[in-house]
N, C-alpha and C positions, 0 to 999 in steps of 0.2 A: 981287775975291778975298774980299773979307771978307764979300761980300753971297750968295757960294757956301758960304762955310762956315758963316754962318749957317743958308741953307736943308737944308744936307747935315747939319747936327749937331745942328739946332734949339733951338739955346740958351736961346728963350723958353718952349717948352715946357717943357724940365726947368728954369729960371731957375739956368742958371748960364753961363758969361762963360768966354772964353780963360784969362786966367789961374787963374780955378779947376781947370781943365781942365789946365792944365800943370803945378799944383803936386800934381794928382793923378796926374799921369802919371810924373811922376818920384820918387812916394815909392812907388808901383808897381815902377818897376825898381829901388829902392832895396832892396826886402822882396826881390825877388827874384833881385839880382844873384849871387846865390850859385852859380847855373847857368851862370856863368861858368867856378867853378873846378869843384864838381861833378860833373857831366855829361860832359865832356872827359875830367877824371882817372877815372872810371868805366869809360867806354868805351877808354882808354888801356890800363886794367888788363885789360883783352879784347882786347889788341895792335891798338887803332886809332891812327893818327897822331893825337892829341891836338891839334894845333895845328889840323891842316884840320878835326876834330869840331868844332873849337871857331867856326872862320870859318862852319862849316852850320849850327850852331845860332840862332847870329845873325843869318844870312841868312833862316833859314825864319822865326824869331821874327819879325825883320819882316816879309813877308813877307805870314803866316800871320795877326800880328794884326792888320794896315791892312786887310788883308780883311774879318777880323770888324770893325774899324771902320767902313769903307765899306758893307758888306750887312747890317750889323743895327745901327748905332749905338749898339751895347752898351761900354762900357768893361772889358770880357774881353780879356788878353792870353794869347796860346798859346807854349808852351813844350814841349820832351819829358817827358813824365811822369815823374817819379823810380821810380815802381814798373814802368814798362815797362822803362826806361834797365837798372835792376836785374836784370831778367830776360832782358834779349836778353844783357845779360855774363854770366848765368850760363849761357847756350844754348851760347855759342862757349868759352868757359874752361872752364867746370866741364862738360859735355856734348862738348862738343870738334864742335857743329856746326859750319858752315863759316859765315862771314859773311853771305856770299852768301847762303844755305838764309835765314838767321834774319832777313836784310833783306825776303827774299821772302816770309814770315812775317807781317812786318807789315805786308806793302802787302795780303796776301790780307785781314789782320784791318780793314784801314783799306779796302777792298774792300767786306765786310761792312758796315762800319759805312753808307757810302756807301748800299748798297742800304738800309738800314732806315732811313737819314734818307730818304731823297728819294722812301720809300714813305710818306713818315709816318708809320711804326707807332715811331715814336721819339718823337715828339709825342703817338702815343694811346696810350704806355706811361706816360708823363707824368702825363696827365691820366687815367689808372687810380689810377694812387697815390693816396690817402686823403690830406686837406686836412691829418691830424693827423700823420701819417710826413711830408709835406713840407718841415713848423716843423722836425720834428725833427731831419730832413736837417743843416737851415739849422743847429742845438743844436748836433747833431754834427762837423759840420764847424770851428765854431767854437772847438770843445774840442780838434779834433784839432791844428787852426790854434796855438790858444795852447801846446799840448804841443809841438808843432813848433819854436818860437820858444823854450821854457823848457829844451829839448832841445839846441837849437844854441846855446847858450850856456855849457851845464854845469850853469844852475841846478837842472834835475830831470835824474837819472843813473838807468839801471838800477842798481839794489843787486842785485850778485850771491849775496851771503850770505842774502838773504832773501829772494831773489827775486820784487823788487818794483819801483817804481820810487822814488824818494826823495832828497831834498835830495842835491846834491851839494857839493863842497866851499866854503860860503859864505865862506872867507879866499882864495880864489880871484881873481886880478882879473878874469877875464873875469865872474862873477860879480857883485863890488862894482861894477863899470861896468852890469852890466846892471839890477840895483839901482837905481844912480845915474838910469839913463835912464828906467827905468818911471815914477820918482820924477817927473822932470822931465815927461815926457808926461800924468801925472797931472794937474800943475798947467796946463800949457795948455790940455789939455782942459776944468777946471771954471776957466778965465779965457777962456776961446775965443777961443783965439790964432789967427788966420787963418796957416794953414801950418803949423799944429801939428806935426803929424808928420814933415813934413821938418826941420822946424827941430832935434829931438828928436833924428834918426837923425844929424844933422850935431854939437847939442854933446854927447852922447854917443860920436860918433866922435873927436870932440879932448877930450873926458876922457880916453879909452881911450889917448891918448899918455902922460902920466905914467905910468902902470901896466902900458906894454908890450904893452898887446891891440892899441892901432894901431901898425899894421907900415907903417914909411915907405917907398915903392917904389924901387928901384936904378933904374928905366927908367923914364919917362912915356910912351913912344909905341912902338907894334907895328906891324906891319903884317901884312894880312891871308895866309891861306894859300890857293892854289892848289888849287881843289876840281874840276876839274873830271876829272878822273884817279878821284873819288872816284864822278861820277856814273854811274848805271847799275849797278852793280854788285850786280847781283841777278839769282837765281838762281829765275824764277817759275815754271816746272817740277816744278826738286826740293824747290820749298816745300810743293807739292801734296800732298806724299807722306803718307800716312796714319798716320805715325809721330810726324808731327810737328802733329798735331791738339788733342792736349792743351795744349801751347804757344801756339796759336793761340786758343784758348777763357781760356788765362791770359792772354793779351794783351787779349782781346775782353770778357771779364766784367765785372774792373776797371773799366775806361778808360768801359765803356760807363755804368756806374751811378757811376763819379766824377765824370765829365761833366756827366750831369745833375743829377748830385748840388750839382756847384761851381754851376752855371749858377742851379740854382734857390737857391743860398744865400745868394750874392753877387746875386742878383736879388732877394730877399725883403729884403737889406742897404740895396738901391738904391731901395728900394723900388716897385718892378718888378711884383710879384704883384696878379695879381685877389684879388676874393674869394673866388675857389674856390682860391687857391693855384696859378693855372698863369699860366706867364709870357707873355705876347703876343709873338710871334713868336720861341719858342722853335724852333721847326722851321729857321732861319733860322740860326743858331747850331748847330743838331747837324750842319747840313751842310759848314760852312766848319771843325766840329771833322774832320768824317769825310772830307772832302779833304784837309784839311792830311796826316791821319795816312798817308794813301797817298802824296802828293807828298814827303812828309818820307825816307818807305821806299826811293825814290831815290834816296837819299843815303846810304843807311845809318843814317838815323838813326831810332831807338827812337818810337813814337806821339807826336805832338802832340796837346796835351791845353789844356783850357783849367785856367786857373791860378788854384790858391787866393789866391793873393798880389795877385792882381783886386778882393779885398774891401779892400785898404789904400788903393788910389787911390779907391773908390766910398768909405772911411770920411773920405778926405779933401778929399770933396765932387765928385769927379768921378761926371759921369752919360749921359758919351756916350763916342762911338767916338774923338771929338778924346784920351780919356785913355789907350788905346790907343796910338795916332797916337803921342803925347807918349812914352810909355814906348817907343816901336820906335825913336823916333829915339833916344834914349838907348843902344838898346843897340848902334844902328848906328854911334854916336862912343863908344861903349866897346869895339869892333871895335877900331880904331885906337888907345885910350889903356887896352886891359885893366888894365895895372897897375893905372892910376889908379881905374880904377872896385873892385880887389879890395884898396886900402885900408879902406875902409866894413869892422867887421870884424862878425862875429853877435851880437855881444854891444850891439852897435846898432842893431841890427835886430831882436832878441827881445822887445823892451820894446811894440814896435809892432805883433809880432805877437800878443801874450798878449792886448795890451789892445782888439786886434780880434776875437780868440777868443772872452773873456771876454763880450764885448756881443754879439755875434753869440747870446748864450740867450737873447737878449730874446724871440727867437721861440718859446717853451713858455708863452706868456702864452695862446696863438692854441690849444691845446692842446684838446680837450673835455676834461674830470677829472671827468665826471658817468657817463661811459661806458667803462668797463674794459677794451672793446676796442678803444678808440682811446687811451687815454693808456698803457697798460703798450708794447704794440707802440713806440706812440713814445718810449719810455726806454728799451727797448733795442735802438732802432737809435744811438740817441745813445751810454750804455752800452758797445756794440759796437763802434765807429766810434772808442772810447778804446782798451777791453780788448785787441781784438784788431788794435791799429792799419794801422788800412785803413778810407775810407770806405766801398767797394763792401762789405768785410765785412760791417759792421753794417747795410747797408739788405740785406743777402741773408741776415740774420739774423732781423730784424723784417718781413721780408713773411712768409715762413710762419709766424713765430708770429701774426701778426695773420689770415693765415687759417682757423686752427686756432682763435682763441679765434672769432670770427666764426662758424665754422662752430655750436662748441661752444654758442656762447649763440643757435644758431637765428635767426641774423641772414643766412644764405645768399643773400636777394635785396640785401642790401647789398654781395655778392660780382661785380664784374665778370668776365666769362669770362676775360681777357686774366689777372685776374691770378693763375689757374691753372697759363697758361705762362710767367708771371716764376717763380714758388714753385717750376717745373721747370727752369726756366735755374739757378736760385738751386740748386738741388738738384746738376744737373750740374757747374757751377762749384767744388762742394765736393766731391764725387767726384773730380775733378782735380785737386784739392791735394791735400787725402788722400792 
């Protein structure tokens, strides 16, 4: 056994060892156990049984990422994307589609997805992208990551009067605990505590008891719900229908450019990236993304997506598929002990996210700053990817500017054809929100 998961994970290659591997898998599902209570209550609020959402999500979780562990030995775990989960409750609630249409919906966009991965035009969009947008991706995502974490806790609030965004209430305890724990992550980090960050998210979760953020559980043990009533139920027909095309393109734009987006960020973290900026066997990963998300649409559930919160186990030294692995079994015995695992509260977890964000700009070092059509483009996909909070935003914001100053400064054979029909995907994407 152990001389299989040597060769399946290659430990000596990346030099790192079971237990690094484990303690990166579990500050993984730590950052991300959130889509536990989330996800469920989202879809609940779209009249789904909440209880069986919640048993498919952790079924496809695991699932979905042993897969990517197994066929690309990346340390990428998959989840339902929050901005799809988002948008298929607002298909059935606020649109008053039928379930059924909006499941169908996603299987035709995870459909899609399928045909351009396993054509590889998802791989040579990839490596269209400019070496200088790539870091940036990586900048951006990082800022989003720590807004993310500084957001789930209270610490940065939209200010409605000024309509901004701005401290929130710092006499707050879930605040002072977030505080407390940045504090504490701090110092392990410049002592290099092995298990840093789990260790962080655990005594920040028992500070958060004096001050009422940790909520002690009535129950420690669940049992799973009955999904099979749930499968099938899609309607691949009346998803067809031409009405519902713009839905489809909000589902597809996204998911497609956050994808690659996460992949190549958390990749250039893992330090993964050539020196041209492209990942080696990224094609490998956009396929196990664009199955999951048609396998998942059988269920009812919203796109699977590979997950930001992938960069906390790679910061916590995992570097293969075992950290994966590691986080699926977690959330497969948080299936059973949910309560237990929805003690951890955000306010223990935002400390790990900031300070993932935060280091993740190391990548604007890699930047050219000699040539004006490569670093302005890459500040405002970073820029964008804050302002207009969405990663896909800001990268379909800075592809046409970057080929507009390109063009402008008579750089044209620096222009690859392809990325003509990003700037036009990018164009139609935005027509559709509009």
């Amino acid at each position: 056994m152990k001389q299989w998961v040597e060769k399946q994970f290659e430990f000596s290659k990346f030099h790192t060892n079971v237990k690094t591997e484990l303690l990166a898998g579990i500050t993984t599902f730590v950052t991300m156990a959130y889509v536990l209570a989330t996800v469920p209550n989202i879809l609940g609020g779209a009249g789904a049984d909440k209880h069986v959402m919640l048993t498919v999500m952790v079924l496809l979780i695991v699932l979905t990422s042993c897969a990517m562990a197994l066929y690309t030995n990346r340390p990428f775990v998959l989840a339902p994307g929050l901005g799809s989960v988002g948008i298929v409750a607002s298909m059935i609630s606020n649109e008053g589609i039928p379930a059924e249409i909006a499941s169908g919906v996603i299987f035709w966009s995870g459909v899609l997805f399928i045909l351009i991965s396993f054509l590889g035009l998802r791989e040579a969009v990839v490596k269209v992208i400019p070496v200088s947008l790539k870091h940036a991706v990586s900048a951006g995502i990082g800022l989003f990551i720590a807004l993310l974490g500084a957001k789930s806790s209270g610490l940065i609030i939209a200010n409605e009067a000024k309509n901004t965004l701005g401290f929130g209430d710092l006499k707050s305890p879930a605040v002072i605990v977030t505080v407390i724990g940045f504090v504490i992550l701090l110092i392990m980090k410049v002592m290099n505590v092995p298990g840093g960050m789990i260790l962080t998210i655990l005594l920040t979760t028992l500070a958060g008891i004096p001050f009422g953020v940790t909520k002690m559980p009535e129950q420690i043990f669940s049992m799973p719900a009955n999904i099979v009533p749930q499968f099938l139920k899609v309607d691949f027909i009346g998803a067809l229908n031409f009405a519902y095309i713009p839905f489809l393109i909000a589902l597809f734009v996204p998911d497609f450019f956050s994808t690659f987006g996460t992949v190549l960020g958390v990749g250039a973290k893992a330090g993964y990236l050539d020196e041209n900026g492209n990942l080696p066997g990224i094609d490998k990963c956009f396929k196990i993304d664009a199955v999951s998300t048609s396998f998942g649409a059988l269920f009812g559930m919203p796109s699977m997506t590979t997950y930001l919160e992938s960069s906390a186990g790679v910061e916590a030294g995992g570097k293969t598929g075992l950290t994966a692995v590691f986080t699926s079994i977690c959330f497969l015995l948080a299936l059973f002990f949910a309560p237990l695992a929805l003690v951890i509260p955000s306010a223990a977890t935002a400390p790990v996210l900031i300070f993932i964000g935060i280091n993740m700009l190391s990548g604007m070092k890699n930047v050219n700053y000699n040539d004006i059509t490569e670093y302005i483009p890459a500040f405002i996909c970073v820029t964008f990817t804050i302002f207009a909070n969405n990663i896909a935003n800001g990268i379909c914001v800075a592809l046409p500017a970057y080929l507009i100053m390109k063009i402008a400064a008579g750089k044209i054979k620096e222009i690859s054809p392809v990325m003509y029909i990003l700037v036009a995907v990018c164009a139609l994407y935005f027509f559709t929100i509009v």
